[in-house]
C-alpha positions in Angstrom: 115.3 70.2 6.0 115.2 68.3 2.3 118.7 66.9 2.6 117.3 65.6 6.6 113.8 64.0 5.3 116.4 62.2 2.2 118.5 60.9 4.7 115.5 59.5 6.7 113.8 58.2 4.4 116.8 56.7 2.9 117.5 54.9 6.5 114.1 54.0 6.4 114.6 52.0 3.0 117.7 50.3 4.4 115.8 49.5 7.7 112.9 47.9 5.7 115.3 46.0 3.9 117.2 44.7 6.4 114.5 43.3 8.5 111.5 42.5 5.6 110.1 39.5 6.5 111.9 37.9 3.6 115.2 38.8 5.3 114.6 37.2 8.3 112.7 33.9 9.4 109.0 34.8 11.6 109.5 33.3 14.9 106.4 30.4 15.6 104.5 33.3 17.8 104.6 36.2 20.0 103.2 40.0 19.6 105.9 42.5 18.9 104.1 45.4 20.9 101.0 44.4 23.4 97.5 46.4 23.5 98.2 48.7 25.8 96.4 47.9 28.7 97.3 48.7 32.5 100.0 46.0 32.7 101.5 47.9 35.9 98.5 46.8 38.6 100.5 45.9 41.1 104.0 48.5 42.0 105.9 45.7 43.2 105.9 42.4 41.2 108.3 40.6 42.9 111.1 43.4 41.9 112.7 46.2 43.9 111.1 49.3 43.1 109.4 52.4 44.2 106.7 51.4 47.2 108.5 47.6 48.2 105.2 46.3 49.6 102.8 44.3 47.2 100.0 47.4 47.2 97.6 47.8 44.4 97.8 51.5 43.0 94.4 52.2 43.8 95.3 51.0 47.4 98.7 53.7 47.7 97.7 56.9 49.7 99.4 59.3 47.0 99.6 60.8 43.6 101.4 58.3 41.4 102.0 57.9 37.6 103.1 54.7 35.9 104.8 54.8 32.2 105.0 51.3 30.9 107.7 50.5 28.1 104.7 50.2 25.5 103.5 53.5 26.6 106.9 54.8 26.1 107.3 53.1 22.6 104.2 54.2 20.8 104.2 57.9 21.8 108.2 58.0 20.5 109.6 58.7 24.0 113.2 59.1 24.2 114.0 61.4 27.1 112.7 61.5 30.6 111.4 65.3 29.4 109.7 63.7 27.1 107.3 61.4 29.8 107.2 64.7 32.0 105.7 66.4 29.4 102.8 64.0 29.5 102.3 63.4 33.5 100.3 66.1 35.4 101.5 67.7 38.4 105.9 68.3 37.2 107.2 70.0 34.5 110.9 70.5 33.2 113.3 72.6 33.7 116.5 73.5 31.4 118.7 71.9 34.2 122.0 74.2 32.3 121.4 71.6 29.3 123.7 69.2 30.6 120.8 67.1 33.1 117.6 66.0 33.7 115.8 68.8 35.8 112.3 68.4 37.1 109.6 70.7 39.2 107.4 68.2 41.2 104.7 70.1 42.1 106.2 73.5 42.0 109.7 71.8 43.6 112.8 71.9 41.2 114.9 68.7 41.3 117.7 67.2 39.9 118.7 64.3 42.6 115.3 63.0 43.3 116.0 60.0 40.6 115.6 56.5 41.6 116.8 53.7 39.4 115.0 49.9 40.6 114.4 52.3 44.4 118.3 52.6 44.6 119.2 56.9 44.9 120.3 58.3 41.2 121.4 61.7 41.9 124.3 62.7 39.8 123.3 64.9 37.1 123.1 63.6 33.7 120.2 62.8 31.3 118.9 58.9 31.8 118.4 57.0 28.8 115.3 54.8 28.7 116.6 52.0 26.3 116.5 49.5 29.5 113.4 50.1 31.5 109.8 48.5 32.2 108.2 50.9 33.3 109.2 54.6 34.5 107.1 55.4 38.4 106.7 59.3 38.9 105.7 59.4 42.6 104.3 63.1 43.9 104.8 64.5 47.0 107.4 64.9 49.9 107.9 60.7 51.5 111.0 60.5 53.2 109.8 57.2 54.8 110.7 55.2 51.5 113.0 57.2 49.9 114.9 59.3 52.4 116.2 63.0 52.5 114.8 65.0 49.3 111.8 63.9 47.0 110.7 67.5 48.4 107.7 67.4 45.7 108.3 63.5 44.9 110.2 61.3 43.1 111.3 59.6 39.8 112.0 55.8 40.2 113.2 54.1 36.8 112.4 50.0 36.9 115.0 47.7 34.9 114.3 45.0 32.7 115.3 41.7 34.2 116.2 38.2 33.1 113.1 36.3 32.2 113.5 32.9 33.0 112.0 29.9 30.3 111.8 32.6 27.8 113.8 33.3 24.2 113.7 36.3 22.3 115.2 39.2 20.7 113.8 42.6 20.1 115.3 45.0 17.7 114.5 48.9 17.4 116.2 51.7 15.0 114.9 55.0 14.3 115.7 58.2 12.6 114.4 61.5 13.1 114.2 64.3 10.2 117.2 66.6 11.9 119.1 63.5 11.0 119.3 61.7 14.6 119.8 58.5 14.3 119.2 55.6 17.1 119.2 51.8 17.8 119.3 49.7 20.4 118.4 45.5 21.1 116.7 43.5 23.9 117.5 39.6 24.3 117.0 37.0 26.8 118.6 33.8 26.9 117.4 30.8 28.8 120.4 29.1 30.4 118.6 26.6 32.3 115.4 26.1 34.1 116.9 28.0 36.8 118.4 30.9 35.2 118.0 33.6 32.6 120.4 36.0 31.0 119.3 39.3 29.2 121.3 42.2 27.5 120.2 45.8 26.2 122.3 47.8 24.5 122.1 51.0 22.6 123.2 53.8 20.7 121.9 57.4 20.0 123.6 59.8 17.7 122.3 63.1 18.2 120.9 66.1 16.6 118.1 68.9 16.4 117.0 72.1 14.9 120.0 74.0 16.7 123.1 75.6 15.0 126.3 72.5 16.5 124.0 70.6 18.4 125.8 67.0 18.1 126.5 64.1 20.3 126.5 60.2 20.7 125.3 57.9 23.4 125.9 54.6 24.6 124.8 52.1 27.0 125.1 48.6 27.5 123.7 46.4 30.2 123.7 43.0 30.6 121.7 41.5 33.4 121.5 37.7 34.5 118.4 36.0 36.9 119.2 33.0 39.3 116.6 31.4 41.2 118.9 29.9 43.8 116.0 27.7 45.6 112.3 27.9 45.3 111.3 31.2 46.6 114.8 32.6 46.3 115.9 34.7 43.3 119.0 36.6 42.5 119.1 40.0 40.1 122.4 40.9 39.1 123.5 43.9 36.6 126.1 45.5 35.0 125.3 49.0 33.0 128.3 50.8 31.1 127.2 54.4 29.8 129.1 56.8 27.9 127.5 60.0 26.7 128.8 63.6 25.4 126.9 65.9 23.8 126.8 69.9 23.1 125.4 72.1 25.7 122.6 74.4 24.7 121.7 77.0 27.8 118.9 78.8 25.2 118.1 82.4 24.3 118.3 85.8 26.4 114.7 87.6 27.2 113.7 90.9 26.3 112.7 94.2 28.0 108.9 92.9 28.0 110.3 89.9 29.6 109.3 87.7 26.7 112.1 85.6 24.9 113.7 87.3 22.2 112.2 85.5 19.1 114.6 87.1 16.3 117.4 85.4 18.4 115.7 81.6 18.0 118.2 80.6 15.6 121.1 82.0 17.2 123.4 79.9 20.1 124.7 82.1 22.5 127.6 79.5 22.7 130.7 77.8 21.6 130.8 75.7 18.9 133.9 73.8 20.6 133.6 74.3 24.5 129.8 74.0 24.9 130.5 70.1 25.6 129.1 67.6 28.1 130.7 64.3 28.8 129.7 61.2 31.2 131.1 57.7 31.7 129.3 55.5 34.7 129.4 52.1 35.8 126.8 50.8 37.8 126.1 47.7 39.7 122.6 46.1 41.1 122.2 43.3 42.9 118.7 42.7 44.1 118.1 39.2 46.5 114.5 38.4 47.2 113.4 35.4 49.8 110.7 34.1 50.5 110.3 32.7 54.1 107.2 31.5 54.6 104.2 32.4 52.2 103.4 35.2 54.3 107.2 36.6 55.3 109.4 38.0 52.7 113.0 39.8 52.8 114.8 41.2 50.1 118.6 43.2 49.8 119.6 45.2 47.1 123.1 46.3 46.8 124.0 49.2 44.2 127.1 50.7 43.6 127.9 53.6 40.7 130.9 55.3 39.8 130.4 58.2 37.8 133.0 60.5 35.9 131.7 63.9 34.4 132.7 67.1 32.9 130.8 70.1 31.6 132.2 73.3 30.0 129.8 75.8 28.7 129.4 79.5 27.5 125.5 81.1 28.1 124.0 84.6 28.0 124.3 86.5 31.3 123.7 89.6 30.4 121.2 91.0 28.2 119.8 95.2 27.5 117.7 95.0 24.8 116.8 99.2 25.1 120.7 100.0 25.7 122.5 97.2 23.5 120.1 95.2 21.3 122.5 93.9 19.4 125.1 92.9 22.1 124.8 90.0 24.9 127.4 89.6 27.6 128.6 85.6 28.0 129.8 84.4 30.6 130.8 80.6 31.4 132.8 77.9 33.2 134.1 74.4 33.2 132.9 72.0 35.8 133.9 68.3 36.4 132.6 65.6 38.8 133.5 62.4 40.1 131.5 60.3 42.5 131.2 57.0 44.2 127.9 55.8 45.7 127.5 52.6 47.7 124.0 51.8 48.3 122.9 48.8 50.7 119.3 47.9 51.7 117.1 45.7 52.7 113.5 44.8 54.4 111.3 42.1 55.5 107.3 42.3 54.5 105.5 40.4 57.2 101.6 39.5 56.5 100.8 38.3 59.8 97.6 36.6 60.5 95.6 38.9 63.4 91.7 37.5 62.8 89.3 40.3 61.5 92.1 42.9 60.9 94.9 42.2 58.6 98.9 44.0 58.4 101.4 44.2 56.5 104.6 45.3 58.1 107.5 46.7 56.1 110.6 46.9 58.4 114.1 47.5 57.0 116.9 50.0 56.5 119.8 51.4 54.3 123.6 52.5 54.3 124.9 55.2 51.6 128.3 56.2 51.8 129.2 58.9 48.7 132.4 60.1 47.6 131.7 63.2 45.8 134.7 65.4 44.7 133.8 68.2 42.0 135.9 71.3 40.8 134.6 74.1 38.7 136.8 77.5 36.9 135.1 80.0 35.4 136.1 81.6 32.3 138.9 84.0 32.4 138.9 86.5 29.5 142.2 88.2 28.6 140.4 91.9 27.6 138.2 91.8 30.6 140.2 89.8 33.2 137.0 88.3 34.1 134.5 86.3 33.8 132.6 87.9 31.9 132.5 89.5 27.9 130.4 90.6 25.6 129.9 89.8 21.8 128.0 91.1 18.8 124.9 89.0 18.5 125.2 87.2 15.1 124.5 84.1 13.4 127.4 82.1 14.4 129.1 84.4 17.6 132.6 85.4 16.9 134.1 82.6 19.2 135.5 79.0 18.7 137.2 77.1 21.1 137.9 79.8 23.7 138.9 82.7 21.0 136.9 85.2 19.1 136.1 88.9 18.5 134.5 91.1 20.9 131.4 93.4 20.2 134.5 96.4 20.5 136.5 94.2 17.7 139.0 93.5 19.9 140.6 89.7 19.7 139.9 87.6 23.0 140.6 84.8 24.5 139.6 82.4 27.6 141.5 80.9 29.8 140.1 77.9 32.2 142.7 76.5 34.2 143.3 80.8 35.8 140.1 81.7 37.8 139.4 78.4 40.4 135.7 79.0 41.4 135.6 75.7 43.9 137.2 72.3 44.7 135.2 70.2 47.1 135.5 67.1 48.2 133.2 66.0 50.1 131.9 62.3 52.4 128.7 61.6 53.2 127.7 58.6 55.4 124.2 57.8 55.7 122.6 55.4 58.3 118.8 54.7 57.8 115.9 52.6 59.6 112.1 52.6 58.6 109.0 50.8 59.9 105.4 51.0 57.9 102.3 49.3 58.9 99.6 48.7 56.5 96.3 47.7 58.8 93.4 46.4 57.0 90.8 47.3 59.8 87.8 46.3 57.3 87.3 44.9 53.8 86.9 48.8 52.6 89.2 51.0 55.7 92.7 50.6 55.6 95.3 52.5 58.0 98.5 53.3 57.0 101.2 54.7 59.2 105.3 54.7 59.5 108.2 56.6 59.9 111.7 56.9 59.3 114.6 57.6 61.2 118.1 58.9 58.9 121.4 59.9 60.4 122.9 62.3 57.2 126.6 62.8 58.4 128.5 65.2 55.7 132.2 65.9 55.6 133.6 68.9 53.3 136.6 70.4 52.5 137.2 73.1 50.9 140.4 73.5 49.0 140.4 76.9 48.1 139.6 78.1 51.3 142.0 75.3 52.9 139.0 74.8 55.2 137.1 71.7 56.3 133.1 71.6 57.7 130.7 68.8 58.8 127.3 68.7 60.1 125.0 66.0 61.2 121.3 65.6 61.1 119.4 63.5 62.8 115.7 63.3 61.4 112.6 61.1 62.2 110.0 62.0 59.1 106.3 59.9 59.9 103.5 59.2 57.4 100.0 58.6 57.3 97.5 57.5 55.5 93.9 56.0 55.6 92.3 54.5 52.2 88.3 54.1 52.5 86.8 51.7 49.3 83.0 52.1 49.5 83.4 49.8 46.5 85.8 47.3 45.3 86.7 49.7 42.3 86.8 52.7 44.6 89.0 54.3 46.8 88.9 57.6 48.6 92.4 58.4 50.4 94.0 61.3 53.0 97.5 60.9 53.4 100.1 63.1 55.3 104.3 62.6 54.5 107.1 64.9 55.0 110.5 64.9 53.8 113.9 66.8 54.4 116.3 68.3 52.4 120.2 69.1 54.2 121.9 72.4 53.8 124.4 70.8 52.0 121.9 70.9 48.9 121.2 68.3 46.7 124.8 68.4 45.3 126.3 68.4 48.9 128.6 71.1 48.5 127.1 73.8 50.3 127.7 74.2 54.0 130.4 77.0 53.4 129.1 80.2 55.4 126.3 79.7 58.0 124.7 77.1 56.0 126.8 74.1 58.4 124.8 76.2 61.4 120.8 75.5 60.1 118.5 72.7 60.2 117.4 70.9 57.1 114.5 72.2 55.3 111.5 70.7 56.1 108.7 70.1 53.6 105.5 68.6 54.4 102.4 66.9 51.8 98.9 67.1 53.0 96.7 65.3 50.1 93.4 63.9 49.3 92.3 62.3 46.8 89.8 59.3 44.6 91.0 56.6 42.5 88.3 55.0 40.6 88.6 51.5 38.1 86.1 52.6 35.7 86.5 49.5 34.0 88.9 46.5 34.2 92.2 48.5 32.1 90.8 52.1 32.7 91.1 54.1 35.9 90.4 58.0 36.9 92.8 59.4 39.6 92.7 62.8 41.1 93.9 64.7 44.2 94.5 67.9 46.2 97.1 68.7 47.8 99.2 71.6 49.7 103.2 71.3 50.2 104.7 73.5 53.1 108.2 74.1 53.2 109.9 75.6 56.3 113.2 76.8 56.1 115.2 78.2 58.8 117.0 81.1 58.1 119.9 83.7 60.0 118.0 86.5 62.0 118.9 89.9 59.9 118.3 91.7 63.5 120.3 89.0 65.4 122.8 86.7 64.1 122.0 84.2 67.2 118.5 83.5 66.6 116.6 81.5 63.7 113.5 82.6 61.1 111.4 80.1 60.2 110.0 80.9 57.0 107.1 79.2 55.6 105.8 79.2 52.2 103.4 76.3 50.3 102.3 75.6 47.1 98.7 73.9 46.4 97.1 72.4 43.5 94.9 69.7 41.8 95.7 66.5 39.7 93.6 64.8 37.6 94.5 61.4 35.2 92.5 59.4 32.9 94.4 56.5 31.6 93.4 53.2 30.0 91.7 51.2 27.3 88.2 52.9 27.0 86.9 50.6 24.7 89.2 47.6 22.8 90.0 50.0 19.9 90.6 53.4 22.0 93.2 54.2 24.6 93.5 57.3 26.0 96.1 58.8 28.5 94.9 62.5 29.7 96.3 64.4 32.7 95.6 67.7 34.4 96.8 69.9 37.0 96.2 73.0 38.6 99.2 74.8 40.8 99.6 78.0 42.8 101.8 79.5 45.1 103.4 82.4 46.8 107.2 83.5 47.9 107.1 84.0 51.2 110.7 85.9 52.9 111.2 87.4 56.3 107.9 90.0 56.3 106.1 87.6 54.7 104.0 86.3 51.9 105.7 88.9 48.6 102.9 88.9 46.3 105.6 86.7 43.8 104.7 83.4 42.3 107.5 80.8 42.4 109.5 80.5 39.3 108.1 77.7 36.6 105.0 77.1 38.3 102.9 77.4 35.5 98.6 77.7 36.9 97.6 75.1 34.8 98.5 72.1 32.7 97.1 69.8 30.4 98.4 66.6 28.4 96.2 64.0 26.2 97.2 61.3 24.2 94.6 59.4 22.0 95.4 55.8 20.3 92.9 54.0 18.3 93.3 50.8 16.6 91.6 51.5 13.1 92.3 47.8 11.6 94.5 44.7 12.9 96.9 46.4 11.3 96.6 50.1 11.3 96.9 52.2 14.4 96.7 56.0 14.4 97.6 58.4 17.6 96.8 61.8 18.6 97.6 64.4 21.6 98.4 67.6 22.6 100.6 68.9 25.4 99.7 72.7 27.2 101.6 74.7 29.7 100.4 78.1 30.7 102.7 80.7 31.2 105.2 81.0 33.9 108.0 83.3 35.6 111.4 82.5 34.9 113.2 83.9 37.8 112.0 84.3 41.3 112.0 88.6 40.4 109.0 87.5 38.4 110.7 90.0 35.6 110.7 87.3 33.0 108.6 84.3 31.7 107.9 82.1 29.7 104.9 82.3 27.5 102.0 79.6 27.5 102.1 77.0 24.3 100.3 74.4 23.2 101.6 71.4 21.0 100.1 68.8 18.9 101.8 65.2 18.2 100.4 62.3 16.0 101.7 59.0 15.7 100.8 56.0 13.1 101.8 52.7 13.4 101.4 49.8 10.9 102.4 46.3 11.6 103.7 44.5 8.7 103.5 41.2 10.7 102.5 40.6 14.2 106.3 41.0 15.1 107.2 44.0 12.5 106.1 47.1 13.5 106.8 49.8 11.7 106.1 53.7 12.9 105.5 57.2 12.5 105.8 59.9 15.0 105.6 63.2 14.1 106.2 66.4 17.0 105.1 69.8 16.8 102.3 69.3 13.4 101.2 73.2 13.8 105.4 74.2 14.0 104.7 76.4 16.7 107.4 78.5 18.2 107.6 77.8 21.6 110.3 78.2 24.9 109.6 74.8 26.9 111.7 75.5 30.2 114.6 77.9 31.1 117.3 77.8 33.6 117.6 82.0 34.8 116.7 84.8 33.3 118.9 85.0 29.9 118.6 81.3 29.1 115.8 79.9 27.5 115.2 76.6 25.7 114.0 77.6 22.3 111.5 74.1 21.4 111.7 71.7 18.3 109.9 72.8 15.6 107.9 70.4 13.4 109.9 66.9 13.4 109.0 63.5 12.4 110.6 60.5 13.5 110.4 57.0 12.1 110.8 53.8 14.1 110.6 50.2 13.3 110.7 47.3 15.5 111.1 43.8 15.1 110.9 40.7 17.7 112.7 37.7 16.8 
């Protein structure tokens, strides 16, 4: 830990050096980081994003949560994990430590990412270096967003070109496991008419865990044109290239808990525990306006992803038989993907008299390519899968050869046991239709559906067989929005969304699954948003998700089950300026629910729904200068596995921040994770693999805008 808080503070030296204000010239004016007020009023400010019509928040008939790039900067963000630790109602889950994973409302996800309202679903973790503002939408809404967001969606918002604007902003950090990050933001004006911008960036990873290593980078370059008055064009390029080592956690016990003698160990290898993405992706975004009350816009996005993940994890653990022994088992797994994404919708404000619309018509084509592969290991003393090694600090095993727990030499093979090879075509045709209806100056009425044609091909190689299904789904929603003041709105809403059987991966129709209906999940919620003050606002809702899923009879093969299960819960948020010195971001929610099978409800709680948890972030402005932060993030215990035979204990964790700014474009700024170094297992993935959490870590940051 020394030789890491030397090396940051010996960065941190450089940095200061590098950009003192006696290094570089102070631009004539501009803030370097705003007062963080509720810059995001409106969803839609003349971009493509989450909701498309121009609604204020406290006008949207659902659960919503909106991270602005301030927000994101102060509290030290760097992961998408990161923000979900701090927005009531989702958690995160392990997601095999190669992907963003996410449990909206008791729902696990890892396709339900949106990036400016264009579908993000390949697995990988999304950098923030690029974004506005980050939209965490709750609740199944097909009618927007299509199949999945069974417990809501993620929506990531790009910065754009800005046009008669000039600046440069500069950020580099350094954490005290050595990580070391930086990453730029500037816009050119090219004209009166047009704007370019580029952001770029580059992470170089590490933590508190034994080969943990990697390197990111992304670059994208974006350019504005506005073609005519009322017409502007968006055009982006983003290049990403990421690898890092892949940590699937620690085995449980035989009292369920994780094992906390093993937190220092990696059930891993040091060589084949590897993740690696390259993507290109494409936006273009065209927005017209037709008349001051009639406006269209198409986005176009197209991404070509190329993965590969190889990893070793626990997969067998006796702690009364073996204690000293764990089984591994593992598997290489590589996927390429093509999406082509076209949209587009008119909003129509039409002038009725007393009672005023707006109409959202438009629709969208996806067509996907998806072809993944995956072997698993293939040990030469077991021929299988599976082996099993003497627990010690580091396992005997590099690069596919080691020592067993018997002492005997081993070796993997993956090129000899082909798990699966599917490629697979997906061709979706969509059409929606939403009506906002202002019936008074304090009722409004919203209502809309969807209609989606999801049309999968797959073929199996191993099997030398080939499957397709098509669905056919209409999904409404509703909503009314009563403001008995301006500042006040009391909502009802009902959605529902649909998930195919080909999963969210699209893989899986092998079996019967090319024989069932979609799952069907429906949101029923209520809730109160409340302006307490211009820049602060309380939010809460209730709310119950029902998912049916039909199932094979077990008596006869011919018939369905329909098996319903739901999860309920409460939401709370507090977030805003409450007075010019003090802004505070606090968010709670309550969750319950029950597996329900064939006979009925089982008495089991769905795995990582924890009951209740709580998130609070405190800044206040001591001087001009001198800025000091606090919060706390709490989870409450919750099952690992659906067998409710493991969990994960409760924790609470305590954060800080200080921030000083030099000038009023220097910035520099302390965050510090973990203060009371409490040992703690975030999320898990199954039963034997556990995220053990960072322990007491500072990171320093400083920013500059030229």
């Amino acid at each position: 830990m020394t030789r890491s808080l030397s090396a940051l503070f010996a960065a941190a030296s450089l940095l200061l050096a590098v950009l003192s204000p006696h290094a570089v010239a102070q631009p004539a004016n501009g803030n370097l980081i705003e007062e963080i007020v509720v810059h995001s009023r409106y969803l839609f400010n003349d971009q493509v994003n989450a909701l498309r019509t121009p609604t204020p928040i406290i006008d949207v008939p659902q659960s919503l949560s909106i991270v602005s790039a301030e927000q994101i900067a102060q509290q030290g963000f760097t992961t998408i994990g990161d923000i979900i630790n701090y927005t009531p109602g989702v958690n995160n889950s392990q997601g095999e430590g190669h992907r963003d994973s996410i449990v909206f409302r008791g729902v696990r996800s890892t396709a339900d990412f949106f990036i400016d309202g264009a579908r993000d679903d390949v697995q990988y973790y999304r950098p923030l270096y690029n974004l506005e503002q980050v939209e965490i939408l709750r609740g199944p809404n097909a009618l927007l967003f299509g199949r999945g967001g069974t417990g809501g969606i993620l929506n990531r918002v790009t910065k754009k070109g800005v046009l008669g604007e000039r600046f440069t902003n500069f950020q580099a950090g350094a954490n005290s496991f050595g990580e070391v990050s930086v990453q730029v933001d500037s816009n050119f004006d090219t004209g009166d008419t047009s704007a370019f911008r580029i952001n770029a960036f580059y992470e170089n990873l590490s933590n508190h865990r034994d080969f943990f290593d990697g390197d990111r980078v992304g670059i994208n370059p974006t350019a504005k044109l506005e073609l005519r008055p009322g017409t502007t064009l968006d055009l982006s390029y983003e290049y990403l290239d990421h690898q890092r080592f892949i940590d699937r956690g620690i085995p449980t016990g035989a009292d369920g808990r994780p094992v906390e003698a093993f937190q220092e160990i990696v059930f891993g290898d040091p060589d084949l525990n590897n993740n690696e993405l390259k993507a290109h992706l494409f936006r273009a975004a065209l927005q017209h306006e037709f008349y001051e009350n009639l406006k269209g816009n198409f986005s176009a996005f197209y991404g070509d992803y190329d993965k590969l993940y190889e990893n070793f994890y626990v997969s067998t653990y006796d702690q009364l038989a073996t204690p000293l022994e764990a089984t591994l088992d593992g598997y290489i797994d590589t996927t390429q993907r093509d999406n082509l994404i076209l949209s587009g919708n008119i909003i129509w404000q039409p002038e009725t008299g007393a009672i005023n619309h707006t109409i959202i018509a438009g629709g969208e084509i996806i067509d996907t390519a998806s072809n993944q592969d995956r072997f698993n290991a293939f040990w030469n003393t077991t021929a299988d899968d599976n082996e099993t090694f003497a627990i010690t600090r580091p396992l005997a095993l590099s690069g596919g050869v080691g020592t067993n727990a018997s002492g005997l030499a081993t070796s993997n093979s993956y090129t000899t046991d082909l798990n699966d090879d599917t490629r697979v075509g997906i061709d979706v045709r969509s059409l929606y239709v939403q009506d906002e209806i202002a019936i008074s100056e304090k009722l409004d009425f919203i209502v809309g559906a969807r209609y989606d044609s999801f049309d999968i091909k797959v073929f199996n190689v191993v099997a030398n067989e080939s499957r397709n299904r098509k669905d056919d789904k209409v999904t409404p929603r509703g909503g009314l929005v009563f403001k008995p003041m301006e500042n006040i709105s009391l909502y009802a809403s009902y959605s529902e969304s649909f998930l195919p059987r080909s999963g969210e991966q699209f893989a899986n129709i092998n079996g019967n699954n090319n024989q069932l209906d979609p799952n069907t999940f429906t949101n029923l919620e209520g809730g109160i948003k409340w302006d307490l003050r211009p820049g602060l606002s309380l939010t809460a809702a209730v709310f119950e998700i029902e998912q049916s899923s039909p199932q094979i009879a077990d008596n006869n093969p011919e018939t369905l089950d329909v098996i319903d299960s739901e999860i309920t819960g409460f939401e709370a948020q507090l977030q805003g300026q409450v007075t010019e010195s003090w802004y505070i971001a606090a968010g709670y929610s309550q969750l319950e629910g029950e597996q329900v099978n064939r006979s009925g409800p089982t008495g089991l709680q769905p795995r990582e729904l924890p009951e209740q948890m709580l998130s609070l972030w405190n800044t206040y402005q001591v001087s001009h200068s001198l800025g000091l932060g606090l919060g706390l993030t709490h989870q409450d215990d919750s099952f690992i596995n659906n067998s409710n035979t493991a969990f994960l204990p409760s924790y609470t964790r305590i954060d800080a921040a200080a921030f000083y700014d030099i000038s009023p474009d220097f910035r520099v700024q302390v965050n510090i994770e973990n203060m009371t170094d409490e040992l703690y297992f975030p999320n898990s993935h199954s039963t034997h693999q556990t995220t053990v959490g960072r322990p007491l870590n500072a990171r320093l940051t400083v920013s500059r805008r030229f």
